[in-house]
Structure formats: C-alpha cells, structure tokens
N, CA, C and O atoms as CSV, one atom per row, in Angstrom:
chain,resi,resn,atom,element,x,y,z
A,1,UNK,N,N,97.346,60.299,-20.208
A,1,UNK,CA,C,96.671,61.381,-19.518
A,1,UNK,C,C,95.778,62.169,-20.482
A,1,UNK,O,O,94.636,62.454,-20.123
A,2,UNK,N,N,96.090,62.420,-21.309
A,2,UNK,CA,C,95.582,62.618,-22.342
A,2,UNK,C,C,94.256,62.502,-23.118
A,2,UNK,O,O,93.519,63.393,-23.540
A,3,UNK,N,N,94.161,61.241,-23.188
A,3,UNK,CA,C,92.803,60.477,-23.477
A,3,UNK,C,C,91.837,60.371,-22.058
A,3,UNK,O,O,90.632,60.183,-22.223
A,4,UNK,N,N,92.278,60.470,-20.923
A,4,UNK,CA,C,91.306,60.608,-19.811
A,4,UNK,C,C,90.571,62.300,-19.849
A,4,UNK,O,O,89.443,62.720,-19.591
A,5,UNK,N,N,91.576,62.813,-20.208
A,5,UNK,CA,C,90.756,64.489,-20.445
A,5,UNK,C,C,90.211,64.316,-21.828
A,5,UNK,O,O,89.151,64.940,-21.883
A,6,UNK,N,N,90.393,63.928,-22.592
A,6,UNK,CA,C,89.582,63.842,-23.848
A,6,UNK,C,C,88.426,63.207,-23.565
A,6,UNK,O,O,87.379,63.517,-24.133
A,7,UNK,N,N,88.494,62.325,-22.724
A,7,UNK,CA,C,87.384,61.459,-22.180
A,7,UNK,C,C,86.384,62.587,-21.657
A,7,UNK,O,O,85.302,63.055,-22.010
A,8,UNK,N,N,87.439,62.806,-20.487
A,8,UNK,CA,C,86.071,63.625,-19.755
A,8,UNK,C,C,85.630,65.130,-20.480
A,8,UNK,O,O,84.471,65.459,-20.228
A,9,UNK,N,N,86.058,65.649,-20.954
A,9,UNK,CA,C,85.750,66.401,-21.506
A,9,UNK,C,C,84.505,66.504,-22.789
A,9,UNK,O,O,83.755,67.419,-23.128
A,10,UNK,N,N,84.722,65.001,-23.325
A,10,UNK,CA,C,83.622,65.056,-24.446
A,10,UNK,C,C,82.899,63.775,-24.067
A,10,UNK,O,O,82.856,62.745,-24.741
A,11,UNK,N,N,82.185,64.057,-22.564
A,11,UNK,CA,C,81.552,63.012,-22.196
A,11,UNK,C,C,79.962,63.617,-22.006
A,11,UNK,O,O,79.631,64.783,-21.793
A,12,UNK,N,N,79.145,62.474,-22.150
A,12,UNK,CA,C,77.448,62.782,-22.222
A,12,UNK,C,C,77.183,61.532,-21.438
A,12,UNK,O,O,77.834,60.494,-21.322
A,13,UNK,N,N,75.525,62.105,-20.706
A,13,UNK,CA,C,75.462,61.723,-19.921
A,13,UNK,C,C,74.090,60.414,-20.604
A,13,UNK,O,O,72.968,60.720,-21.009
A,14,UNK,N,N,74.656,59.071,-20.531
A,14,UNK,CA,C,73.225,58.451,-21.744
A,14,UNK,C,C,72.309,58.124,-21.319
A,14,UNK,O,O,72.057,58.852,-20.359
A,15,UNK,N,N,71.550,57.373,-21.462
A,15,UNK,CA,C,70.300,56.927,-20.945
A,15,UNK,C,C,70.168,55.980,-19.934
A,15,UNK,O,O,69.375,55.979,-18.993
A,16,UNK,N,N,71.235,54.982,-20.299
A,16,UNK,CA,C,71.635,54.004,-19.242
A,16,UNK,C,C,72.703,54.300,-18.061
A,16,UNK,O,O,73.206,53.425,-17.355
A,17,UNK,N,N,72.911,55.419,-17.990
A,17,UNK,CA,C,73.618,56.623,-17.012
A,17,UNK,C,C,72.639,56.692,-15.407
A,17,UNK,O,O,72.944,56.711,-14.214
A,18,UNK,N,N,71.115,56.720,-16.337
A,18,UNK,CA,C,70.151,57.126,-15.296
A,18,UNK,C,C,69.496,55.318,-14.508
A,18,UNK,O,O,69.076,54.493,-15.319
A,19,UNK,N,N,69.500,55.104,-13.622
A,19,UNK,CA,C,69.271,53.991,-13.425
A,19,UNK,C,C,67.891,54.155,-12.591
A,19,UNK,O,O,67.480,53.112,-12.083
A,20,UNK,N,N,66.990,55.525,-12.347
A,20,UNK,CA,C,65.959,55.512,-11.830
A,20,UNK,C,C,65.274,55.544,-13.029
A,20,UNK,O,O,64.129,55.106,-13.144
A,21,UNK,N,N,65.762,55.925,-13.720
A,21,UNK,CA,C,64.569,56.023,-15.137
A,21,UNK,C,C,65.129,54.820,-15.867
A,21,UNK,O,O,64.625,54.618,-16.971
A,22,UNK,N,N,66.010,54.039,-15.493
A,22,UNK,CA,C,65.893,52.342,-16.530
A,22,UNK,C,C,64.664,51.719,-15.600
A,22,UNK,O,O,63.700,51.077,-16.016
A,23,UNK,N,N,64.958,52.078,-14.255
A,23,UNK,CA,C,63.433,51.318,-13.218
A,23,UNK,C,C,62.374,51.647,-13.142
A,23,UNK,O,O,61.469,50.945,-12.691
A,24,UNK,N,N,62.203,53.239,-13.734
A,24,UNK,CA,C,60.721,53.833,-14.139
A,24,UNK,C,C,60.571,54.131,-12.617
A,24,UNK,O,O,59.663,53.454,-12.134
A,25,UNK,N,N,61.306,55.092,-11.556
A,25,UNK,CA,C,61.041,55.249,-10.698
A,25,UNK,C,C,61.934,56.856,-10.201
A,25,UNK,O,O,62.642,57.471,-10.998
A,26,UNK,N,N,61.708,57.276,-8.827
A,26,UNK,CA,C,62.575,58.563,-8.906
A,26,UNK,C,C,63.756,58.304,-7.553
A,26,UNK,O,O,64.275,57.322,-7.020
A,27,UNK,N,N,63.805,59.659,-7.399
A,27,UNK,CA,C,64.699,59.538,-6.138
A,27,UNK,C,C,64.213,59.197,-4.804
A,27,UNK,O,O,64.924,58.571,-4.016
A,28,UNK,N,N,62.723,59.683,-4.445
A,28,UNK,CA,C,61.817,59.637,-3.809
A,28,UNK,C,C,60.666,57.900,-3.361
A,28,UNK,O,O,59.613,57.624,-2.786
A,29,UNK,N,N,61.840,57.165,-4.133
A,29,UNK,CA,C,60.837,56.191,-4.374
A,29,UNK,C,C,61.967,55.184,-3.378
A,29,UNK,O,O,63.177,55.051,-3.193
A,30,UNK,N,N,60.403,54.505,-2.821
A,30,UNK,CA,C,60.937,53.733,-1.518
A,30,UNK,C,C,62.252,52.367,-1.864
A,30,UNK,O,O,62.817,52.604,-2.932
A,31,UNK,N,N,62.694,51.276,-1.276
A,31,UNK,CA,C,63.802,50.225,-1.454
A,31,UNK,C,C,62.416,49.550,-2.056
A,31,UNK,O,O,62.585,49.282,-3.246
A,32,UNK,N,N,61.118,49.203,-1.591
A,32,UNK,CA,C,59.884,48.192,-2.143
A,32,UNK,C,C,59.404,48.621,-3.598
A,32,UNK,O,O,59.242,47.899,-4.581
A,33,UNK,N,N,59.224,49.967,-3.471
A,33,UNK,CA,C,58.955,50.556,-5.019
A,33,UNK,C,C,59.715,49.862,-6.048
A,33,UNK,O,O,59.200,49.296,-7.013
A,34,UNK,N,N,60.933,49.929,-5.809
A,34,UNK,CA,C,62.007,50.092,-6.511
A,34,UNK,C,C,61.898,48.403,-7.119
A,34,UNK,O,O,61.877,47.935,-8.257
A,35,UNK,N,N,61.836,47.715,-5.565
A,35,UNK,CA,C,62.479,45.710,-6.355
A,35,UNK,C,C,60.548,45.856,-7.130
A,35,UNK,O,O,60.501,45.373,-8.262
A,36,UNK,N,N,59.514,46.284,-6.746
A,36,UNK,CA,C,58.036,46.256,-7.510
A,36,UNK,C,C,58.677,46.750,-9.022
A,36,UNK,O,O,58.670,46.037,-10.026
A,37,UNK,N,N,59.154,47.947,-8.955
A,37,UNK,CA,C,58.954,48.137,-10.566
A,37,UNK,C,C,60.257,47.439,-10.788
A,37,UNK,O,O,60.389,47.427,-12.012
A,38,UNK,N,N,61.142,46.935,-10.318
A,38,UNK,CA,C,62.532,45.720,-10.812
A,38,UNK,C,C,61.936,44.619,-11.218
A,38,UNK,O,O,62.275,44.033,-12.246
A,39,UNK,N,N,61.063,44.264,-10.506
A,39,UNK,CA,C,60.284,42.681,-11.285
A,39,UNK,C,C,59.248,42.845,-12.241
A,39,UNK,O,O,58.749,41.996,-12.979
A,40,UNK,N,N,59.039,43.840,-12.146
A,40,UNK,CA,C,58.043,43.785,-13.447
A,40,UNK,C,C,59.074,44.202,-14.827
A,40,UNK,O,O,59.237,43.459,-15.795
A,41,UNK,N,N,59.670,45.484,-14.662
A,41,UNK,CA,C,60.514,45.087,-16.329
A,41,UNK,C,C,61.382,44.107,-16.438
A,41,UNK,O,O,61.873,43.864,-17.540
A,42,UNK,N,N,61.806,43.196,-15.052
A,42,UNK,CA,C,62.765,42.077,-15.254
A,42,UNK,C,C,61.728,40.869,-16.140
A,42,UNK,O,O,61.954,40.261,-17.186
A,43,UNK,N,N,60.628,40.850,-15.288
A,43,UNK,CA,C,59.192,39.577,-16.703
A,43,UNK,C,C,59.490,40.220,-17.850
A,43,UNK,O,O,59.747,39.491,-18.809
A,44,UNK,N,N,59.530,41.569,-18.040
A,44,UNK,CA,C,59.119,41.756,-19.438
A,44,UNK,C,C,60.532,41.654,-20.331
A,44,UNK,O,O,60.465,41.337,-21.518
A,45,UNK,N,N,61.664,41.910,-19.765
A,45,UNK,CA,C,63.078,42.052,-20.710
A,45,UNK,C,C,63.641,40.779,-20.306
A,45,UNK,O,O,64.684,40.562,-20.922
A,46,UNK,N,N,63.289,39.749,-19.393
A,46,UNK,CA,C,64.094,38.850,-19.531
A,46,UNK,C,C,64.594,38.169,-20.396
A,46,UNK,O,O,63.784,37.518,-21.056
A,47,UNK,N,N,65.777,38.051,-20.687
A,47,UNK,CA,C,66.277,37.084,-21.848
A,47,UNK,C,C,65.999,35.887,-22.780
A,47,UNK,O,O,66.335,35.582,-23.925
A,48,UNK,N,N,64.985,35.151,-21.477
A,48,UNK,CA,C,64.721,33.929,-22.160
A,48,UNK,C,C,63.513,34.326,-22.792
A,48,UNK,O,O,63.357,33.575,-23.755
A,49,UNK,N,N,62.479,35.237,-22.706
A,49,UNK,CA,C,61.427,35.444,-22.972
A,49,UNK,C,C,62.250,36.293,-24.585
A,49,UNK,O,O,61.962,35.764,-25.658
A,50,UNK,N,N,62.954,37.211,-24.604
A,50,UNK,CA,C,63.428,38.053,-26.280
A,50,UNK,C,C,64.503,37.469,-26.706
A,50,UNK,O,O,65.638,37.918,-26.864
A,51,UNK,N,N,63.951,36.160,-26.929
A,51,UNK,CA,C,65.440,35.240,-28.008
A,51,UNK,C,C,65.637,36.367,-29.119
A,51,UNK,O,O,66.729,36.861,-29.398
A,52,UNK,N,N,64.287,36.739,-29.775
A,52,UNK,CA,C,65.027,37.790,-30.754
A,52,UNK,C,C,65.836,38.676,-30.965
A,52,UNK,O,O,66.400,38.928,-32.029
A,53,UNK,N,N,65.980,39.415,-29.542
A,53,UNK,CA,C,66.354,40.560,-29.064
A,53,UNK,C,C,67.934,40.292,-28.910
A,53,UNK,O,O,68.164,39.432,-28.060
A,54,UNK,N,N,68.930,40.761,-29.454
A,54,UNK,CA,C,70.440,40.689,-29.599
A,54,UNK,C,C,70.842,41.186,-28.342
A,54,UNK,O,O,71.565,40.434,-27.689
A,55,UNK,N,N,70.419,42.731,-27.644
A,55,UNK,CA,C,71.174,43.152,-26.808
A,55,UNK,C,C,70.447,42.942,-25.240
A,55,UNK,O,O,70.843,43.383,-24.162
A,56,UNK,N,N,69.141,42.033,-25.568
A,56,UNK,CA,C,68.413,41.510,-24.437
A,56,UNK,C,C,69.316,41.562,-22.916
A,56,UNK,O,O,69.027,42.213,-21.912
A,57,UNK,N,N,70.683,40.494,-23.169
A,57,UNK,CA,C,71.285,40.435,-21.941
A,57,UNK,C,C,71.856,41.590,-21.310
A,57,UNK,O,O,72.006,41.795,-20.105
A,58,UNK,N,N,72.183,42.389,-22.385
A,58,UNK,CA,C,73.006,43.626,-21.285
A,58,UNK,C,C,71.861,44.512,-21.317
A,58,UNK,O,O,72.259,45.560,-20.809
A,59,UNK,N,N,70.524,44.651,-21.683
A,59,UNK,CA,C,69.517,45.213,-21.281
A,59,UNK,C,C,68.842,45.131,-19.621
A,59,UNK,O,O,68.172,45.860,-18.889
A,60,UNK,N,N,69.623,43.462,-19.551
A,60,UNK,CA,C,68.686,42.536,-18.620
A,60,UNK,C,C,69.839,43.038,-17.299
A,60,UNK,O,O,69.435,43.455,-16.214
A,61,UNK,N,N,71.221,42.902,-17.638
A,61,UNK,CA,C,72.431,42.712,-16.327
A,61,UNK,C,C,72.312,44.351,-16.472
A,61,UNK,O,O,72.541,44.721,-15.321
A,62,UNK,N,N,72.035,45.746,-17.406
A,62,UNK,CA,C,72.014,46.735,-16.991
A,62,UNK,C,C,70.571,46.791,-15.701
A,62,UNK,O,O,70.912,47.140,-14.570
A,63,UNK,N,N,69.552,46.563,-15.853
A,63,UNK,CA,C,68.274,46.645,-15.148
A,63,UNK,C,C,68.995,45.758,-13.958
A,63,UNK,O,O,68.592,46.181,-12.875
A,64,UNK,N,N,69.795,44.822,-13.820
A,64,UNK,CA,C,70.058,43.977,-12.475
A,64,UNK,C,C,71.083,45.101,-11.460
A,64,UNK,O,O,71.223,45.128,-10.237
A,65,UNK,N,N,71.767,46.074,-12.675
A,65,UNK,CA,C,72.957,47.009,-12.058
A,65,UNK,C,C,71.950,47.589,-10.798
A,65,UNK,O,O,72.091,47.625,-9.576
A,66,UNK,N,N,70.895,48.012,-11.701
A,66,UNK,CA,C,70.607,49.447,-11.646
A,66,UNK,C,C,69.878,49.055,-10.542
A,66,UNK,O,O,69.643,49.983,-9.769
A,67,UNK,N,N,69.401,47.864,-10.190
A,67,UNK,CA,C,68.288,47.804,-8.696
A,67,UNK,C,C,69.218,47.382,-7.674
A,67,UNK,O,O,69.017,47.446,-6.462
A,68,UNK,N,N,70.540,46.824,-8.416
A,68,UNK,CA,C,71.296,46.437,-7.060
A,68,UNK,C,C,71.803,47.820,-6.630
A,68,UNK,O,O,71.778,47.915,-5.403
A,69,UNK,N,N,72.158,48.684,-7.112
A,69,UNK,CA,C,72.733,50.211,-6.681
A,69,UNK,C,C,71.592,50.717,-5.850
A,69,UNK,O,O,71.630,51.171,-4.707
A,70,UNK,N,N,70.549,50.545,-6.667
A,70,UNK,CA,C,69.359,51.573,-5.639
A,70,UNK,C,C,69.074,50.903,-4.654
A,70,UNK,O,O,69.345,51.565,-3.652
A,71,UNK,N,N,68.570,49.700,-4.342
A,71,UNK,CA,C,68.226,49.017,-3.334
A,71,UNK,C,C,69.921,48.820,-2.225
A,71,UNK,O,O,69.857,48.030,-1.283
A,72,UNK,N,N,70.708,49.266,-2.371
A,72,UNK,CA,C,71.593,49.500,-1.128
A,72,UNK,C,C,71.647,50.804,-1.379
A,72,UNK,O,O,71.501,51.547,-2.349
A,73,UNK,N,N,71.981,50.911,0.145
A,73,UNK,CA,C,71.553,52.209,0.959
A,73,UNK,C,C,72.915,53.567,0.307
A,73,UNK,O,O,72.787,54.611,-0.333
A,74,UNK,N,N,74.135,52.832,0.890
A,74,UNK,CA,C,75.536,53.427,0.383
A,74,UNK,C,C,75.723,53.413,-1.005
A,74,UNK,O,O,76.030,54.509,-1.474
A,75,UNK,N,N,75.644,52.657,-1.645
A,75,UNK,CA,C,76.067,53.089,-2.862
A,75,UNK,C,C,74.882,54.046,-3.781
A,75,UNK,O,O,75.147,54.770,-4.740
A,76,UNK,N,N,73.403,53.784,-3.117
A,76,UNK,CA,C,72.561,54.646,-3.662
A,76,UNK,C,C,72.440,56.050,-3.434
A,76,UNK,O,O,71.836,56.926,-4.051
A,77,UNK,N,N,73.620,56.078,-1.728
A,77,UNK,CA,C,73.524,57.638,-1.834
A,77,UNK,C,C,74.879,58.278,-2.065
A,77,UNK,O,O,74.937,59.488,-1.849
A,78,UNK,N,N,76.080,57.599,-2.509
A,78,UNK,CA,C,77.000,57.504,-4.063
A,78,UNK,C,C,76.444,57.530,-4.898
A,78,UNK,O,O,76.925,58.352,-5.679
A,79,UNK,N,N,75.349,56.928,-5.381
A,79,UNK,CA,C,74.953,57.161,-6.948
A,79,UNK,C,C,74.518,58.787,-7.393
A,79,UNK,O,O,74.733,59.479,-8.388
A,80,UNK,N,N,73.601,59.046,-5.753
A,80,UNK,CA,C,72.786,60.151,-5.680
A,80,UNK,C,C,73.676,61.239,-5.582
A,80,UNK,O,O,73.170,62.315,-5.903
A,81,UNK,N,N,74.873,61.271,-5.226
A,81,UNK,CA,C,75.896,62.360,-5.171
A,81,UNK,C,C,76.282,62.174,-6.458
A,81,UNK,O,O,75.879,63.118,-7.138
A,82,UNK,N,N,76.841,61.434,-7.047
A,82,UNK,CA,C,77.304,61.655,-8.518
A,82,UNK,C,C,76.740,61.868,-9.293
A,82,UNK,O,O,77.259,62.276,-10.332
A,83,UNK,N,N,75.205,61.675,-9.155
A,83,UNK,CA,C,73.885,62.313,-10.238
A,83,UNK,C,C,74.019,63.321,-10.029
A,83,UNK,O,O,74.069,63.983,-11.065
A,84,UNK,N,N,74.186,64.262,-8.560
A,84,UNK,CA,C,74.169,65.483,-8.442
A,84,UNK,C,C,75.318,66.245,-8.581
A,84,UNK,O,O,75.048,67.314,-9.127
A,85,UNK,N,N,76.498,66.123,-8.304
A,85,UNK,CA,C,78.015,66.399,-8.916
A,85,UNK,C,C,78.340,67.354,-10.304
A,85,UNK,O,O,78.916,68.442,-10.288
A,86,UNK,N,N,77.833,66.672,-11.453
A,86,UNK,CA,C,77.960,66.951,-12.610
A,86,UNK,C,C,79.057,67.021,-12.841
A,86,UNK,O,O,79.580,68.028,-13.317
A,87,UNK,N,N,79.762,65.781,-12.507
A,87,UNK,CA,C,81.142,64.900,-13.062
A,87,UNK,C,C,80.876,64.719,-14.104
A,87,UNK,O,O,79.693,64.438,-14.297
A,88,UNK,N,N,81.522,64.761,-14.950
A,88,UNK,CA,C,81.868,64.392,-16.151
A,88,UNK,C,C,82.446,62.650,-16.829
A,88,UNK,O,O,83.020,62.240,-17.838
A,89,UNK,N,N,81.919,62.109,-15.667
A,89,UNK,CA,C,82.786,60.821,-16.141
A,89,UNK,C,C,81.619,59.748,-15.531
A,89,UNK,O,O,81.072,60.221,-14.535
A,90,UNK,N,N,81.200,58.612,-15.857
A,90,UNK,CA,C,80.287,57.795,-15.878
A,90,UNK,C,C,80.136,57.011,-14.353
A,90,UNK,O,O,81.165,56.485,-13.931
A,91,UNK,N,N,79.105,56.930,-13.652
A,91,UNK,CA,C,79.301,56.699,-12.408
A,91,UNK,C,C,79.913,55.261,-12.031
A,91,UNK,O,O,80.242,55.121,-10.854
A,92,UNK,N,N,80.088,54.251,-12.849
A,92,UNK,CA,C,81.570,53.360,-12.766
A,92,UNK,C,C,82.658,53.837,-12.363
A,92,UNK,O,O,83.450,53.420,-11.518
A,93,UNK,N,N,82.666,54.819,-13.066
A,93,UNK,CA,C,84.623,54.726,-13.691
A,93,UNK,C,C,84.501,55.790,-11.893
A,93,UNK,O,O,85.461,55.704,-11.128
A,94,UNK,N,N,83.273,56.663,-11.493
A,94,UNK,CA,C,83.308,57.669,-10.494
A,94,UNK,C,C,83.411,56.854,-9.319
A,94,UNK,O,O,84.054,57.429,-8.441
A,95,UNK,N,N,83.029,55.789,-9.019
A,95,UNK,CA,C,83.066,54.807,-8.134
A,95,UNK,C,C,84.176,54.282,-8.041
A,95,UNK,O,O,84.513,54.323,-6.858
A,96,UNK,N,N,85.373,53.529,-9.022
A,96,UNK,CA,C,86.345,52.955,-8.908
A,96,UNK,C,C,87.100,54.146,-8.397
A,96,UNK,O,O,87.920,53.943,-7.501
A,97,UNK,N,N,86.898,55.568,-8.929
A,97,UNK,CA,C,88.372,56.285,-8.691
A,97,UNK,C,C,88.659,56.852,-7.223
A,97,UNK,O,O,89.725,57.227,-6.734
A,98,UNK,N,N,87.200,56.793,-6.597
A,98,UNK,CA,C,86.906,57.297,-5.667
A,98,UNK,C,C,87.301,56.169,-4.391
A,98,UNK,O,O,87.962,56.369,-3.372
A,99,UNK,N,N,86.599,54.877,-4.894
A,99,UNK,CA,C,87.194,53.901,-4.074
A,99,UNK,C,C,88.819,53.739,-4.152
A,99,UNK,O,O,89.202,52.954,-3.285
A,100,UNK,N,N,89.804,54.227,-4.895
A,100,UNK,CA,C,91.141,53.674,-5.111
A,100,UNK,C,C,91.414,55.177,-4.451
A,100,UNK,O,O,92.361,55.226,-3.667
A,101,UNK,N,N,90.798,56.207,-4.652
A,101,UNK,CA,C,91.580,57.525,-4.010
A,101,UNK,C,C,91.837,57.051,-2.195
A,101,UNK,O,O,92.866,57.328,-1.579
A,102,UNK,N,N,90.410,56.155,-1.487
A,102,UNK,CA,C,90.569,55.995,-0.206
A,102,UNK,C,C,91.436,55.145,-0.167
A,102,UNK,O,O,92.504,55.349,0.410
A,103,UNK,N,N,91.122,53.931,-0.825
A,103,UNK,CA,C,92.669,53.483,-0.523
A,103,UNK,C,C,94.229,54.249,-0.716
A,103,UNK,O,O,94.948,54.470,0.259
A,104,UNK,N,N,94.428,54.434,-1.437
A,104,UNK,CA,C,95.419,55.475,-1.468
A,104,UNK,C,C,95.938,56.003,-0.275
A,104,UNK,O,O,96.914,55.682,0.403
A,105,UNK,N,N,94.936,57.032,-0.138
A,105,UNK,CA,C,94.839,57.515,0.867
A,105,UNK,C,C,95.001,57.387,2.623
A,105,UNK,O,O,95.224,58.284,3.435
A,106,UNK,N,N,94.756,55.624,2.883
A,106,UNK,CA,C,94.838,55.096,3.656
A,106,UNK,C,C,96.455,55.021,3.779
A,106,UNK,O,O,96.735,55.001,4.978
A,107,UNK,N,N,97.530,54.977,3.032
A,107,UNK,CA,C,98.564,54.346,3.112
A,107,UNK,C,C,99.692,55.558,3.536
A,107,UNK,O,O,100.768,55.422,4.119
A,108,UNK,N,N,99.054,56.760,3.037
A,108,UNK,CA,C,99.763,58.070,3.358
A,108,UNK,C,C,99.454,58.272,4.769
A,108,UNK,O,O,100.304,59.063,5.179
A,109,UNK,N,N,98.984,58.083,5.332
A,109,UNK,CA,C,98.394,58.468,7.048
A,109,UNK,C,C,100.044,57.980,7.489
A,109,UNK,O,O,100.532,56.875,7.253
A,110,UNK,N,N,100.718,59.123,8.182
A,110,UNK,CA,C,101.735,58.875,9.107
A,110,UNK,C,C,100.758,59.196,10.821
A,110,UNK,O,O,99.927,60.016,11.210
A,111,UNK,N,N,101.664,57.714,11.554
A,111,UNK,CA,C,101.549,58.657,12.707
A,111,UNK,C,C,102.776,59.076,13.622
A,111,UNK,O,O,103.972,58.786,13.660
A,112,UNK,N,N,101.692,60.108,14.529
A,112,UNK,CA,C,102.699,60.579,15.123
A,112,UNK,C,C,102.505,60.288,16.650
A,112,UNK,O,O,101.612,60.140,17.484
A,113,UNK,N,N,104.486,60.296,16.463
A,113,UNK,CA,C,104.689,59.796,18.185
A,113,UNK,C,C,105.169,61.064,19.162
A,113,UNK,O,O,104.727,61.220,20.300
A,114,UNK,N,N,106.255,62.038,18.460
A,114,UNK,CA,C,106.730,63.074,18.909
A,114,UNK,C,C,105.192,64.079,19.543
A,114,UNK,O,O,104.047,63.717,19.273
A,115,UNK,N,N,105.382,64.842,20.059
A,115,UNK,CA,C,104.375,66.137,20.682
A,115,UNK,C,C,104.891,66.851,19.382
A,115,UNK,O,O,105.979,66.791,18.810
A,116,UNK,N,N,103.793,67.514,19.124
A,116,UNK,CA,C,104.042,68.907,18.054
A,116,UNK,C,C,104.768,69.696,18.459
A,116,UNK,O,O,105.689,70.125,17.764
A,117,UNK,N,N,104.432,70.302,20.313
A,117,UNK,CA,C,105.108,71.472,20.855
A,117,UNK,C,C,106.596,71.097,20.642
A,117,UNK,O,O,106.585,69.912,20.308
A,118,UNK,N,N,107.670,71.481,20.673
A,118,UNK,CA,C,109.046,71.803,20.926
A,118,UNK,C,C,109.853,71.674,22.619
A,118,UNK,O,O,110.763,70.966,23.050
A,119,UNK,N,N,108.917,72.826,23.279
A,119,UNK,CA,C,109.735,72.823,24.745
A,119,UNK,C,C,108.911,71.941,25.321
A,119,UNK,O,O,108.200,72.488,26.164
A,120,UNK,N,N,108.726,70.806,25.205
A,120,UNK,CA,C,108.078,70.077,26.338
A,120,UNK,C,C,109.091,69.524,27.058
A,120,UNK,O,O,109.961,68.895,26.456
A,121,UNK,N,N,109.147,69.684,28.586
A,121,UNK,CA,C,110.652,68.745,29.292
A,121,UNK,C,C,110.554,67.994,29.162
A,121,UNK,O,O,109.534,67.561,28.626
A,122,UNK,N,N,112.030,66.875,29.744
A,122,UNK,CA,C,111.837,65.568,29.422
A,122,UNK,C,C,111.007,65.204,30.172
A,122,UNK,O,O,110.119,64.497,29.694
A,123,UNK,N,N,110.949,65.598,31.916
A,123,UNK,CA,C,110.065,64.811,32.567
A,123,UNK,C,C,108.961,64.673,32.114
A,123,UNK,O,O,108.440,63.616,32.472
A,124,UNK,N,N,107.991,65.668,31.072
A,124,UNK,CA,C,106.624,65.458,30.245
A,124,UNK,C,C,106.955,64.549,29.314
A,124,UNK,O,O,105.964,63.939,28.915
A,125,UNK,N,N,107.987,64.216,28.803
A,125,UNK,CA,C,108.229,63.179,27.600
A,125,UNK,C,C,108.223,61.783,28.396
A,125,UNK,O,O,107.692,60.795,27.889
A,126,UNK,N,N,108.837,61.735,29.672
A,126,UNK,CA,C,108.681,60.416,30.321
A,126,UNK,C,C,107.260,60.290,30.582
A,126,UNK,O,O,106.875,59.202,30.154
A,127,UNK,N,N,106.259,61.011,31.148
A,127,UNK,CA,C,105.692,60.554,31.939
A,127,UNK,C,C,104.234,60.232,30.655
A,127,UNK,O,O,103.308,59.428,30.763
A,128,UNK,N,N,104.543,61.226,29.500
A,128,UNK,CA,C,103.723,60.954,28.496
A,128,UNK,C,C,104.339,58.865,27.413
A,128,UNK,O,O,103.620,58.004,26.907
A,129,UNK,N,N,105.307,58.922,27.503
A,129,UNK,CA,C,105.957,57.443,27.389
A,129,UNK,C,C,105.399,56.414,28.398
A,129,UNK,O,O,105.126,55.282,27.997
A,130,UNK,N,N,105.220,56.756,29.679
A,130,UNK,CA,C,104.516,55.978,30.536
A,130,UNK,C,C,102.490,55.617,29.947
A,130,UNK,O,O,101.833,54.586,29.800
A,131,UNK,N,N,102.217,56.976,29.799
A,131,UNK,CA,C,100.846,56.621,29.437
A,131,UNK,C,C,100.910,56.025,28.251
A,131,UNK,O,O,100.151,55.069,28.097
A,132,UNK,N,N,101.625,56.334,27.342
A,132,UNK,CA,C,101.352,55.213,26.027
A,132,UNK,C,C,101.659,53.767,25.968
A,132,UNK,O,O,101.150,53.052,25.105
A,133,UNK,N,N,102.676,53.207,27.079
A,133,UNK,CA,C,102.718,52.242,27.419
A,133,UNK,C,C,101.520,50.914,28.647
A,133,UNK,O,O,101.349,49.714,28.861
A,134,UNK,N,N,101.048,52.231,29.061
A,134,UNK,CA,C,99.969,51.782,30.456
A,134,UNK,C,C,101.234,51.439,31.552
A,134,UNK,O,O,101.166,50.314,32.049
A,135,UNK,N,N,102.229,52.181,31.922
A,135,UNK,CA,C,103.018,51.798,32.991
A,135,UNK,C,C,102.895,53.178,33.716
A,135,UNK,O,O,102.938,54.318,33.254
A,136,UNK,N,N,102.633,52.462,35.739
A,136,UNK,CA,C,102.288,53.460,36.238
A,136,UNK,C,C,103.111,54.348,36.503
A,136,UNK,O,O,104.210,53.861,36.239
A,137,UNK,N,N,103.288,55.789,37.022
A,137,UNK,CA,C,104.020,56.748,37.263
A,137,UNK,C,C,105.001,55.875,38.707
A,137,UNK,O,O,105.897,56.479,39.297
C-alpha cells in the first residue's frame, strides 16, 4: 500500500501521457484528423524505415496506443475525463482500476425480494408473489 501512495504521490505527468500531442492534434480534432495526422507520423517513425533508432518500436506501438484510444469514441471520452481529473496516476493504471472497481462492483449488487415497508399484509405479500411469478389472481 505503501508504494502505490508513493507512487501516486510523486507522480508527473510525461510527454507520452499526452496522446493528442504524440498525434500533433487537439481535443477538438475530428476521428479523420486524427487517423490523417496517425499516418503521416506512422511513414515517418516506422520501424523499418529507423533501423538506427533503438526505441523506434515503442515510439511506433506508443503512436498505435494513442490513435487507437482517440479514434474510439468511449475510451476517448475516458481518456478525456482523466486528462481532465488531475489523477495522479497514469491513464493505464486509471483505466484498469476503474474497469476492476465495475467489476467489483457488479458482484456486491444484492437483490431484493422482501418489500422495504414492514406492515404490508399477507394478502399484499400473496398477491405481490403472484405478480412476480405471472400467475393470475
């Protein structure tokens, strides 16, 4: 527990954080904008083209992140809430915790069969047992 608050606490937000500015584009910028300026720095950073280049590939699969997030609709307006948030924790790790909180969450849902009220007679308890079954009065 410990190291997750150390985490978040002495966390910065880097360059490859921003995935409209790895695409050279804004918030405002259309799903077409977006794959236009995706193929043009994808010609220019592709891998096979900078054999020289050491960190070419995760230059190349960060730029593939970053257009697959923007170009869908949901997770781009997840991305766009966690840009705006000012979470402290990297929009990965904000995505997994968020997706595992709903699940979670899903498993706690009790339902209920009883009425909340107290004095309801029985004859309201039968005839409400009838409608949940579909059997007529």
């Amino acid at each position: 527990m410990n190291d997750y608050i150390e985490a978040v606490v002495s966390f910065k937000h880097k360059p490859e954080d921003d995935y409209y500015a790895i695409l050279g584009c804004d918030e405002l910028s259309s799903e077409d904008q977006i794959l236009r300026e995706y193929r043009i720095r994808a010609k220019q950073c592709h891998p096979d083209k900078m054999l020289d280049c050491p960190d070419a590939v995760d230059n190349f699969r960060l730029l593939q992140t970053a257009k697959e997030v923007l170009c869908n609709s949901r997770l781009r307006n997840d991305y766009d809430r966690w840009r705006h948030s000012g979470i402290l924790i990297s929009f990965k790790d904000w995505k997994a915790k968020t997706e595992s909180g709903h699940i979670s969450m899903h498993w706690m849902m009790n339902k209920k069969e009883e009425p909340m009220l107290e004095n309801v007679k029985s004859e309201d308890k039968a005839t409400q047992q009838r409608a949940r079954t579909g059997q007529a009065p």
